[in-house]
N, C-alpha and C positions, 0 to 999 in steps of 0.2 A: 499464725492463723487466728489461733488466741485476740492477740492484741488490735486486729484485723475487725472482727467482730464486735469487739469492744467501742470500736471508732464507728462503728457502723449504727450501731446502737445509740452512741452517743447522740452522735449527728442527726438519727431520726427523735430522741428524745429534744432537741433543739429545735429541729424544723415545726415539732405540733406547739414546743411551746411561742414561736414565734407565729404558727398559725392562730392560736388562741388568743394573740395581741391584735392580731388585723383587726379591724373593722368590718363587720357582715359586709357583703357586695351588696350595694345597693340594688344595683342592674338585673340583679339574680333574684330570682321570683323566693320572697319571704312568705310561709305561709304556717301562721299560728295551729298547733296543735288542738285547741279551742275549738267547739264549735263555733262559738261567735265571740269575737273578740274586738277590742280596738284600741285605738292609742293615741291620746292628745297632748300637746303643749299647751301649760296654764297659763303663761300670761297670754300669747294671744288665742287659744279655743282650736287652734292647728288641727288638722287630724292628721298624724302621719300615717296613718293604718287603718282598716275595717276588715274585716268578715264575717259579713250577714251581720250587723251592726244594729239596723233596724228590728228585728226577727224579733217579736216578744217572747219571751220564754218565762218560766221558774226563777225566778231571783234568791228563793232562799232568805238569809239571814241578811243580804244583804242590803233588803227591804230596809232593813233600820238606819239606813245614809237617809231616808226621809224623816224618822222617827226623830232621830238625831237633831237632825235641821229642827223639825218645829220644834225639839226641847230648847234648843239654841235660840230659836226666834221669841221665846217667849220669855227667855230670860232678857232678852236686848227688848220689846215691849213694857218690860217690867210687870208681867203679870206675876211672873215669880221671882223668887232670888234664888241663890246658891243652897242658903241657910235653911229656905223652907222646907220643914216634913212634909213626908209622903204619905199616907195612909196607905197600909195594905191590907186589899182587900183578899175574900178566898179566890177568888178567881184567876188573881195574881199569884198569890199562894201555889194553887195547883197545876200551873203552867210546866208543860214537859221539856224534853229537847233542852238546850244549851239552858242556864239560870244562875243565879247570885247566889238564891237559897234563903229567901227574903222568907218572913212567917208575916204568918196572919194576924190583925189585929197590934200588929207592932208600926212605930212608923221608922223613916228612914232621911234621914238627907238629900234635900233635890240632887245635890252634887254627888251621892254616893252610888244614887240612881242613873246617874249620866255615865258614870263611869261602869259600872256595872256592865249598862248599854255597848257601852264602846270597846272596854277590856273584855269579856268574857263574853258578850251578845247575850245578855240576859234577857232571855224571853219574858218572868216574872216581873226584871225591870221596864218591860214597853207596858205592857199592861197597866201597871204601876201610873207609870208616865202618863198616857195616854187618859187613863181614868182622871189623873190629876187635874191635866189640861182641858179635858173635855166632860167629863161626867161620866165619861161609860167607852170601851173599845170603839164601840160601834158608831160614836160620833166622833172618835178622833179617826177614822179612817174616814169618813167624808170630808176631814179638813186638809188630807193625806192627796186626797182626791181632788181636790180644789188648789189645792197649792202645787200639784203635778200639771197641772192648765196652764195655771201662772206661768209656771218657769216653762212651759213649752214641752214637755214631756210630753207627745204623742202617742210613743207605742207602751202604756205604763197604767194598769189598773190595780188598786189596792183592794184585799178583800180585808187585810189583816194588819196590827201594828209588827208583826215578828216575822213573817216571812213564811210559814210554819204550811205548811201545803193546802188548801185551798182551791177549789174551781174559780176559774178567772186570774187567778190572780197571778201576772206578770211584769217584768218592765223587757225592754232591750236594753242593748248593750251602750246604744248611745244615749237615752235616756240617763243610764246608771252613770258614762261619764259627766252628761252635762249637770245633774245633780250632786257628783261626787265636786267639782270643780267649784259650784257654787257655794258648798256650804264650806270646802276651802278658801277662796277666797272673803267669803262675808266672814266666817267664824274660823280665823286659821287657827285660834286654840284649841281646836278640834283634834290637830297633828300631835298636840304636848300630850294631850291624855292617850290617844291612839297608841301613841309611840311607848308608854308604860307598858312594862312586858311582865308584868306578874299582881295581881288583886285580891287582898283578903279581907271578907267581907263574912261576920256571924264564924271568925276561927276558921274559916275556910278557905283554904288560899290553892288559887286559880292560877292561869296560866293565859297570856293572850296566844288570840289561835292563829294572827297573823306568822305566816310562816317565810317571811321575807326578813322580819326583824333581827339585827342584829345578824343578817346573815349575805342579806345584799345592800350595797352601799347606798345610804344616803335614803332607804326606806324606810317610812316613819306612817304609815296609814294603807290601807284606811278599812277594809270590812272583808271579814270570812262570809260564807256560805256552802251550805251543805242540807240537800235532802235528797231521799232517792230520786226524786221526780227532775229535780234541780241539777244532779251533778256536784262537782267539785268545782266551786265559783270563787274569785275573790277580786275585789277593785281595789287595785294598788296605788299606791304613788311613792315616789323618791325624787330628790334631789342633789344634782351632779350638776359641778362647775357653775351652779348659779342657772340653771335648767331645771323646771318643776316637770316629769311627766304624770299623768293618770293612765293607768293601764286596767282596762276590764278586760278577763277573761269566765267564760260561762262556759257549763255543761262538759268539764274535764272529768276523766275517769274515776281517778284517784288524787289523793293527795301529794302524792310524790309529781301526779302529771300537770296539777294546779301549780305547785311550787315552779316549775321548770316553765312553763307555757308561762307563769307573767315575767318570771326573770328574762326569758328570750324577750318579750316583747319589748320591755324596757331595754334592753339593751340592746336590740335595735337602731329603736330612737335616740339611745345616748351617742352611740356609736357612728352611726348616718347622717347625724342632723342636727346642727349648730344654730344658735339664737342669734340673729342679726340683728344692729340696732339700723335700720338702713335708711329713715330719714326722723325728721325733728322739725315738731312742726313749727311753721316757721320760715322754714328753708323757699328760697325763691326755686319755683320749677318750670318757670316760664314765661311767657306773656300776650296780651291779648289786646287788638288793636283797638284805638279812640276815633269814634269820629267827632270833627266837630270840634274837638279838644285841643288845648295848649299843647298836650302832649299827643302822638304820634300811637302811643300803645302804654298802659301800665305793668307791672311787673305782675305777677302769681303767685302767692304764697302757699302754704301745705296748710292747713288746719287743726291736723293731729300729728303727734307723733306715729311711726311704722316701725312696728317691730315685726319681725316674720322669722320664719324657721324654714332652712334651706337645706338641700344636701349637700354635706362637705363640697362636694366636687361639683357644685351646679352654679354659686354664687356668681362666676362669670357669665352666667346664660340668662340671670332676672333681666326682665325689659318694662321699663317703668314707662308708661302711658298717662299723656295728658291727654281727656274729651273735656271741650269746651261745650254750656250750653247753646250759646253765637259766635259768631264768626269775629265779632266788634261788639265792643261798647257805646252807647253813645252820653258824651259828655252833657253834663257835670258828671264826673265819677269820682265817688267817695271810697273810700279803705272797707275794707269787710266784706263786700260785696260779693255775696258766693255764684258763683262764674261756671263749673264743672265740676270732675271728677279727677283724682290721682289712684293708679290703678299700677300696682304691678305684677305680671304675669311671668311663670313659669312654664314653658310646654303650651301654653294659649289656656292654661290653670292661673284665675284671680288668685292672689296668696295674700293678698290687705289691699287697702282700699282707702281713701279719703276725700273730701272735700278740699278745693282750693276756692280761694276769694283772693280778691285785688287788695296787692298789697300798697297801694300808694293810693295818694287820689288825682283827678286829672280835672283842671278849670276848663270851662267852656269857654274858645276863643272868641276875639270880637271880632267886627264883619271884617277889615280889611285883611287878619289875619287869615281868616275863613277865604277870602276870596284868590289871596295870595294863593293859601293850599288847594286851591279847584283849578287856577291857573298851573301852579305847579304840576299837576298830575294832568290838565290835561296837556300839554308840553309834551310831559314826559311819556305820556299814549304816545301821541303823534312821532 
């Protein structure tokens, strides 16, 4: 009976561990812990996931993924370098909530202030920052505000360089990806410093609050967040098999529930959803009739590369769509010539997209040729 038991036990200790290998059911309704959550693929802007995505809310600390950016933007301007001091002022100085512990009247290292930002969420460090770049808080958040327009940020008002609670001041959740993705891509050194898991700065050594490091695979950024008003927030990102995702999750209870709501999310997407490389641009997709021409019809070439993110189990079901803008060309046709659209759809869902052009070119016939082909077709009516 004994040894009965044992096998019984065994077998259900085997069955969870081979359920914990599966891959989430895509089919089966995923629904983030989160109030508002979402999930992208970085090289192409994917969304594999939302939940109230648009919704502005409380961002918190995670406000300084903007801060960040323009620290980063003004080192590639060359307004500053690495090497420049900071001046600190009291107002820096006296900043509450997360800090470096920067004093007044001392200066500091642009670099040491970036990190600060990024390791620890040094509120003392935006301040710092902000005054540096702009003269005063209060006119680096109009540049905060201005460069949120730029990138298309719609649901996203800055009141503050820190995130520190404030009337008005919000982003969503897709704002927060499309932001987080940007300043990955333009500044991926952003990930080296993020990914530093411990900061001592004036003997004082910190701890970064990302709580994904070093404990979920292949996660290397990118911002905590945390106020009462805010929640337990954090925008994440890792990389597996050569797949970037950005994962935001906003307005989680606790910290144990932030930890769990991004790791689900991401592995989700890891789990679900494979990177295709499915065309190259270049590739002939088809062709489009000449009148008038030596030739009959030229080829169609792709424009851009297509890369897209599919569900494991779906890649048989993409249906790639050629729309021409006419029906014919009419000859002389030269190569380049942009013609329509390449389009492929999932479920009657666009997933990329591109322009084709004439990939050859096509001489315009002379008359006997031409009269030859009006005889032929009409013939061929008849």
């Amino acid at each position: 009976m004994k040894s009965k038991r044992m096998k019984v036990a065994t077998l259900s200790i085997l069955i969870a561990l081979f359920t914990t290998m599966l891959p989430f059911n895509i089919n089966a309704q995923f629904e983030s812990s989160a109030k508002s959550a979402i999930l992208i693929e970085a090289s192409t802007g994917q969304v594999l996931y939302e939940k109230d995505s648009e919704v502005s809310m409380p961002p918190a600390s995670i406000t300084k993924i903007m801060t960040l950016l323009l620290g980063f933007e003004a080192i590639n301007k060359g307004t500053v370098k690495w090497d420049d001091l900071v001046s600190i002022s009291e107002k820096a100085w006296r900043m509450g909530g997360s800090k470096m512990f920067l004093e007044v009247g001392t200066k500091v290292s642009y670099r040491d202030i970036i990190k600060g930002i990024s390791i620890v969420s040094a509120n003392d460090g935006c301040v710092a920052l902000a005054e540096h770049l702009s003269g005063s808080e209060k006119a680096f958040v109009s540049v905060m505000n201005q460069r949120a327009k730029e990138l298309g940020l719609t649901n996203s008002t800055f009141k503050n360089s820190t995130g520190l609670p404030e009337e008005g001041h919000t982003m969503s959740a897709k704002d927060i990806a499309t932001l987080s993705l940007y300043l990955i891509q333009n500044h991926p050194e952003i990930l080296e410093i993020e990914s530093i898991t411990e900061f001592t700065f004036n003997n004082i050594r910190q701890f970064n609050r990302n709580p994904l490091l070093g404990v979920y695979e292949g996660a290397d950024g990118l911002k905590t967040g945390w106020t009462e008003e805010a929640g337990y927030c954090l925008a994440a990102t890792a990389m597996q098999n050569d797949i970037r995702l950005v994962a935001i999750v906003l307005n989680t209870e606790n910290e144990n529930k932030r930890k769990i709501a991004a790791q689900e999310l991401l592995t989700y997407g890891f789990k679900n959803y494979k990177l295709l490389e499915y065309k190259n641009a270049g590739d002939i997709v088809g062709n489009i009739d000449v009148t008038n021409g030596k030739k009959s019809s030229v080829q169609l070439k792709l424009d851009n590369d297509i890369k897209i993110v599919v569900p494991i189990d779906k890649e048989k079901d993409l249906k790639p769509v050629v729309t021409k803008n006419s029906k014919s060309l009419k000859a002389p046709v030269s190569t380049g010539i942009s013609v329509g659209k390449f389009e492929v759809m999932l479920d009657d869902k666009i997933l990329a997209t591109s322009s084709v052009s004439t990939a050859e070119s096509a001489d315009k016939s002379g008359f006997f040729s031409w009269l030859f082909g009006k005889l032929r077709s009409f013939f061929s009516f008849k």
